[in-house]
C-alpha beads as a LAMMPS data file, in Angstrom:
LAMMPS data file: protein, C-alpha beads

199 atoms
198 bonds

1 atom types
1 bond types

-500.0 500.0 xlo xhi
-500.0 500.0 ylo yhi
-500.0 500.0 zlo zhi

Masses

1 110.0

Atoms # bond

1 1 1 477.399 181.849 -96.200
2 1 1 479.575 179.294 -95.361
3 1 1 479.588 176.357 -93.080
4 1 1 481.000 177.140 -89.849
5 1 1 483.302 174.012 -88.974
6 1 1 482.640 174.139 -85.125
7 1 1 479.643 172.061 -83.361
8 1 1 476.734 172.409 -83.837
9 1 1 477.122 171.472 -87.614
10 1 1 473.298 171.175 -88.280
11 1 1 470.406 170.738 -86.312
12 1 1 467.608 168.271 -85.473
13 1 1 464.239 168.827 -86.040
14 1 1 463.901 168.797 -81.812
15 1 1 466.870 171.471 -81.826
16 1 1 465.306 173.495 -84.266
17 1 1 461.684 173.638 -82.817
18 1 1 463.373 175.157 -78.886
19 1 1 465.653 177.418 -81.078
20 1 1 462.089 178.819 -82.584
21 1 1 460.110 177.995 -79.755
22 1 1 457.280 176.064 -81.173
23 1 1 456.651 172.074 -80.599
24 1 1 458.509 169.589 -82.362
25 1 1 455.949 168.379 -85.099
26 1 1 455.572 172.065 -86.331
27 1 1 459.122 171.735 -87.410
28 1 1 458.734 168.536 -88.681
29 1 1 455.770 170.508 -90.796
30 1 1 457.361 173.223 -91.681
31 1 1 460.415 170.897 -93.072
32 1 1 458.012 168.706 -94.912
33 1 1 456.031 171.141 -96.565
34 1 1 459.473 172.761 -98.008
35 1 1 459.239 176.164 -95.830
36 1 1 462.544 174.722 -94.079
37 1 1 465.380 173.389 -96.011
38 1 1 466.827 170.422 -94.851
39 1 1 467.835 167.148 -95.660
40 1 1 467.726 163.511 -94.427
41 1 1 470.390 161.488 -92.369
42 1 1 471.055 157.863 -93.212
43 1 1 468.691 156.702 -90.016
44 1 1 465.646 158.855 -91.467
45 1 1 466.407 161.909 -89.536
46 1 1 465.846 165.356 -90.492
47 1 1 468.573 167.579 -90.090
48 1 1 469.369 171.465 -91.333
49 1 1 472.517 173.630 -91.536
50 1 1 472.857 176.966 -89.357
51 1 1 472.318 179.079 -92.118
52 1 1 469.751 177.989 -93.320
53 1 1 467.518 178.055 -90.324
54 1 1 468.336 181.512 -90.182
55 1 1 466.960 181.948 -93.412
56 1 1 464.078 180.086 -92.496
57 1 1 464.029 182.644 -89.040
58 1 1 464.389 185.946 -90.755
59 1 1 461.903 185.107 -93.552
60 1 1 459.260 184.571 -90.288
61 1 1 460.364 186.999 -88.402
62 1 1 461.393 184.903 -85.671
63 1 1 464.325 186.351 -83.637
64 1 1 467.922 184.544 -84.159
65 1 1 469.281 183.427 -80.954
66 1 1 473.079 184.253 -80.140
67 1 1 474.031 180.197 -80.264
68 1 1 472.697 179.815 -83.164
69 1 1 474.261 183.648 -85.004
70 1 1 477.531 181.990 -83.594
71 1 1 477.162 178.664 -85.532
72 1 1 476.739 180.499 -88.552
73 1 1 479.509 183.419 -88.153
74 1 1 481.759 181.534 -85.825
75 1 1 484.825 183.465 -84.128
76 1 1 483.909 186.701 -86.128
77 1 1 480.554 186.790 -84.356
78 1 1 480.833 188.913 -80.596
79 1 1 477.740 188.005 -78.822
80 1 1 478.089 190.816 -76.662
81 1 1 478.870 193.609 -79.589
82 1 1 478.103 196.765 -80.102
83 1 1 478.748 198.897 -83.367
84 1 1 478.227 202.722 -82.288
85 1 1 477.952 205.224 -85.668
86 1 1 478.128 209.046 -85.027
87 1 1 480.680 211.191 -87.063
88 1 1 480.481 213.250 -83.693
89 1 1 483.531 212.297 -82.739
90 1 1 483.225 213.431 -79.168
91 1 1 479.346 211.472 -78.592
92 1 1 480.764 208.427 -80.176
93 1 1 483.911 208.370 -77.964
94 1 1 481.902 209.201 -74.856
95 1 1 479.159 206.521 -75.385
96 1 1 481.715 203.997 -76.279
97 1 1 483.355 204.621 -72.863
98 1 1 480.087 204.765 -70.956
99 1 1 479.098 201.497 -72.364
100 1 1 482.271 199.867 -72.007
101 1 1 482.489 201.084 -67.873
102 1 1 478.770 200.099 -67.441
103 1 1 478.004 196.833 -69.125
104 1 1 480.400 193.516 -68.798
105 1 1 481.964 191.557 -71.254
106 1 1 480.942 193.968 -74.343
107 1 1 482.787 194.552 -77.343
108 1 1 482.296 198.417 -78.551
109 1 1 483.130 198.844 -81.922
110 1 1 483.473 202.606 -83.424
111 1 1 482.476 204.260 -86.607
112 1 1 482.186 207.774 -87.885
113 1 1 480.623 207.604 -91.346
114 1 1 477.982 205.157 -92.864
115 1 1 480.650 203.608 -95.305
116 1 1 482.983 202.809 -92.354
117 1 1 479.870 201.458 -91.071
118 1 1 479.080 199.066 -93.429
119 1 1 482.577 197.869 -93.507
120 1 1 482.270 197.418 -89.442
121 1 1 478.882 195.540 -89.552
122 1 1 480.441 193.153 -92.520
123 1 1 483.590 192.326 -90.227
124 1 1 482.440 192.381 -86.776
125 1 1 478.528 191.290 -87.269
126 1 1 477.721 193.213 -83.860
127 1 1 474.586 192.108 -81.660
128 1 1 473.200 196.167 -81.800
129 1 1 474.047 198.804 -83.411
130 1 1 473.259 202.550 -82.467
131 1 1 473.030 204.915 -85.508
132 1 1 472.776 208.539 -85.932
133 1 1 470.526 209.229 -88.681
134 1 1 472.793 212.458 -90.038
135 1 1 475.583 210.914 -90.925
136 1 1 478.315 212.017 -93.929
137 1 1 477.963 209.386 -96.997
138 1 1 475.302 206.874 -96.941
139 1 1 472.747 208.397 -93.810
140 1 1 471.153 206.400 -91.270
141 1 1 467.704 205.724 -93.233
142 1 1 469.911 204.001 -96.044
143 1 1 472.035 201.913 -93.467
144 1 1 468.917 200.705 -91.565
145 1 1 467.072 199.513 -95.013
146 1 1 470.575 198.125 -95.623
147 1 1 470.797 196.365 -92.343
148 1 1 467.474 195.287 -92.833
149 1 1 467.925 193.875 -96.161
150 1 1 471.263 191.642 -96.340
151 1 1 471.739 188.720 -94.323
152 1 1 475.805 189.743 -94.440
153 1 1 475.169 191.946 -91.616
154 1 1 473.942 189.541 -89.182
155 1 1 470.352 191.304 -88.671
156 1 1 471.233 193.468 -85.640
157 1 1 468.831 194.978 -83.208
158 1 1 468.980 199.034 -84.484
159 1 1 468.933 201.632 -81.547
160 1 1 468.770 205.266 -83.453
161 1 1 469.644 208.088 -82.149
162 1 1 469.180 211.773 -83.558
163 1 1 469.042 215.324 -83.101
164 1 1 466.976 215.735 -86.202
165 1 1 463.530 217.328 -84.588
166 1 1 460.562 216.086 -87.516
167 1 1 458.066 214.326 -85.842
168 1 1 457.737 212.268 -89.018
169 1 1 461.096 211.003 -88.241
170 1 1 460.244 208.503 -85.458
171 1 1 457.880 206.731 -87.953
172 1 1 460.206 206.443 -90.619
173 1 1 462.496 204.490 -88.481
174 1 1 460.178 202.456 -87.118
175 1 1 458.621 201.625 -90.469
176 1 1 462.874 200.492 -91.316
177 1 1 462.732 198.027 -88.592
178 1 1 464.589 199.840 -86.158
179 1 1 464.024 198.634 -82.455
180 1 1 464.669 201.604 -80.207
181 1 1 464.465 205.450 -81.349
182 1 1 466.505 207.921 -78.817
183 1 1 466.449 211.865 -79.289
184 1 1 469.526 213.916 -78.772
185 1 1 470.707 214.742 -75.943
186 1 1 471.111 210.994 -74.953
187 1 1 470.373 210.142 -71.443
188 1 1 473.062 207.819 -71.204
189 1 1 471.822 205.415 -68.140
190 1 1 468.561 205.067 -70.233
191 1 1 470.453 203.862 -73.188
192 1 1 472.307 201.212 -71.059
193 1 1 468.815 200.192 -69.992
194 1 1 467.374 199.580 -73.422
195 1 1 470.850 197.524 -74.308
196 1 1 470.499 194.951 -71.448
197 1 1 467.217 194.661 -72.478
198 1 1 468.119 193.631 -76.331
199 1 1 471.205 191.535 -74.652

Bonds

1 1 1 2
2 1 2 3
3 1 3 4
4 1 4 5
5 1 5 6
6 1 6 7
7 1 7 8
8 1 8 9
9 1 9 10
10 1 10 11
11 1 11 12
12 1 12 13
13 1 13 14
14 1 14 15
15 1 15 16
16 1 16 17
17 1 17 18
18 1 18 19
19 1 19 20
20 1 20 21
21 1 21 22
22 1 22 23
23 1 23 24
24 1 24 25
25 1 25 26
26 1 26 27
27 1 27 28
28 1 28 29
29 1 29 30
30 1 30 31
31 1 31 32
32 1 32 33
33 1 33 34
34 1 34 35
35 1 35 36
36 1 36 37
37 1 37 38
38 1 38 39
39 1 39 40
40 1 40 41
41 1 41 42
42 1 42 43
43 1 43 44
44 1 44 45
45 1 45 46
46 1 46 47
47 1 47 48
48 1 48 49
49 1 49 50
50 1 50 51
51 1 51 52
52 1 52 53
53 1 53 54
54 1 54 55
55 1 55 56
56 1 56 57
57 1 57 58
58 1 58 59
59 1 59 60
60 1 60 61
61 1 61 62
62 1 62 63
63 1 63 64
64 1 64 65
65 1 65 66
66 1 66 67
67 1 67 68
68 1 68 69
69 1 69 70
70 1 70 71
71 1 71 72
72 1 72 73
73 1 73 74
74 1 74 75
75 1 75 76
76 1 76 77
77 1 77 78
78 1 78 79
79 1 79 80
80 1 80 81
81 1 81 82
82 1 82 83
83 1 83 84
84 1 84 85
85 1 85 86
86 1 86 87
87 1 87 88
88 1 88 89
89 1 89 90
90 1 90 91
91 1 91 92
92 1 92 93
93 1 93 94
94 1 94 95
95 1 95 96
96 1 96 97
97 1 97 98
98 1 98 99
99 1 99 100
100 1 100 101
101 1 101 102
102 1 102 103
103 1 103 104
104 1 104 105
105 1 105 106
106 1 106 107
107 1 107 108
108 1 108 109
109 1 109 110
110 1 110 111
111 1 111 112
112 1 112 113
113 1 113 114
114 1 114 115
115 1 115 116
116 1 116 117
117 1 117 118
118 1 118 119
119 1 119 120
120 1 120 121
121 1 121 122
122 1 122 123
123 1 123 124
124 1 124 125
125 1 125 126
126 1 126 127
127 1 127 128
128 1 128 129
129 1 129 130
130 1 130 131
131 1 131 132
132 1 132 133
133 1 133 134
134 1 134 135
135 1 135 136
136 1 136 137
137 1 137 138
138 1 138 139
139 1 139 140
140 1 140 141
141 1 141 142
142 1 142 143
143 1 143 144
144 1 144 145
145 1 145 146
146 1 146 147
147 1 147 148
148 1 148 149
149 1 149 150
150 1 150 151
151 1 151 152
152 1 152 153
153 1 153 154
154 1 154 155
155 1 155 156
156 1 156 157
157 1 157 158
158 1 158 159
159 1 159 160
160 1 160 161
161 1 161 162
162 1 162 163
163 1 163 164
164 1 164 165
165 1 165 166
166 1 166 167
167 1 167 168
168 1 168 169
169 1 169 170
170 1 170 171
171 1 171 172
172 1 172 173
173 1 173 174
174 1 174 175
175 1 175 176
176 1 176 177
177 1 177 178
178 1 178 179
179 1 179 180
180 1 180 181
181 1 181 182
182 1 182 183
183 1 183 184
184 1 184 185
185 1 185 186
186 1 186 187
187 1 187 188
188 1 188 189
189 1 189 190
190 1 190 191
191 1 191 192
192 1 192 193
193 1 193 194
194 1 194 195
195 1 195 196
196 1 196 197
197 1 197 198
198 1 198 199
């Protein structure tokens, strides 16, 4: 990943400790022990590059804060995104709209298939990203491991949606890491809800 050439460059040990919300000296621990990489200014400070505290973050589970997702990704990185993936054409078009009417300063980016999906996520690194689970080429289950998996995708929060009715469904996704699971039909005012609480 490379280095992003706006400020912040790298971190202090201080900055990295409020970004993970711990006290200072646990970062200083977690740097000396080798858990964080990092590496020493001329005046005996610690300091450590964007990417890999986020590393560091997804290896502890610790969620990535949107400062610190734009240090890494710079101009390509949308705060405020949101990747919507339905090949119903229709759904897709109408949530996009809703979204776009309902919550300010969003960027709503479209797909219809899970390869166009995967090209999206790449490119745009969106904040969420609201997946069917039946989709045409690589399904829903396989994006979410996917998501889940590469650090290329910017680990977004995962709201899925389906029609598909087996109870063992819900588990499945949840087991993948997903953060919010929505049957079919969507109650769309309830779906804005659940994306100002991720944003």
């Amino acid at each position: 990943m490379p280095h992003n050439e706006n400020k912040p460059v790298m971190y202090s040990a201080l900055e990295v400790a409020k970004l993970c919300g711990v006290v200072n000296q646990t970062a200083i621990n977690w740097i000396r022990n080798n858990h964080l990489k990092a590496f020493n200014t001329p005046g005996g400070q610690f300091r450590v590059y964007p990417e890999d505290l986020v590393e560091f973050m997804k290896s502890r589970n610790i969620q990535i804060p949107a400062e610190l997702r734009a240090a890494c990704y710079g101009e390509s990185y949308i705060p405020r995104s949101i990747l919507i993936v339905d090949d119903d054409r229709g759904l897709n078009s109408v949530v996009a709209k809703f979204l776009s009417k309902r919550i300010e300063n969003l960027g709503v980016f479209q797909a219809f298939d899970g390869f166009e999906a995967g090209s999206l996520m790449t490119e745009k690194l969106p904040g969420i990203v609201i997946l069917d689970l039946d989709l045409p080429g690589i399904d829903g289950f396989d994006l979410c491991r996917r998501i889940n998996s590469s650090e290329k995708f910017g680990k977004p929060a995962i709201i899925v949606i389906t029609a598909l009715e087996n109870d063992e469904v819900e588990s499945k996704v949840n087991e993948l890491g997903v953060n919010c699971f929505m049957k079919k039909p969507l109650n769309l005012a309830n779906l804005v809800d659940t994306i100002n609480g991720i944003l």
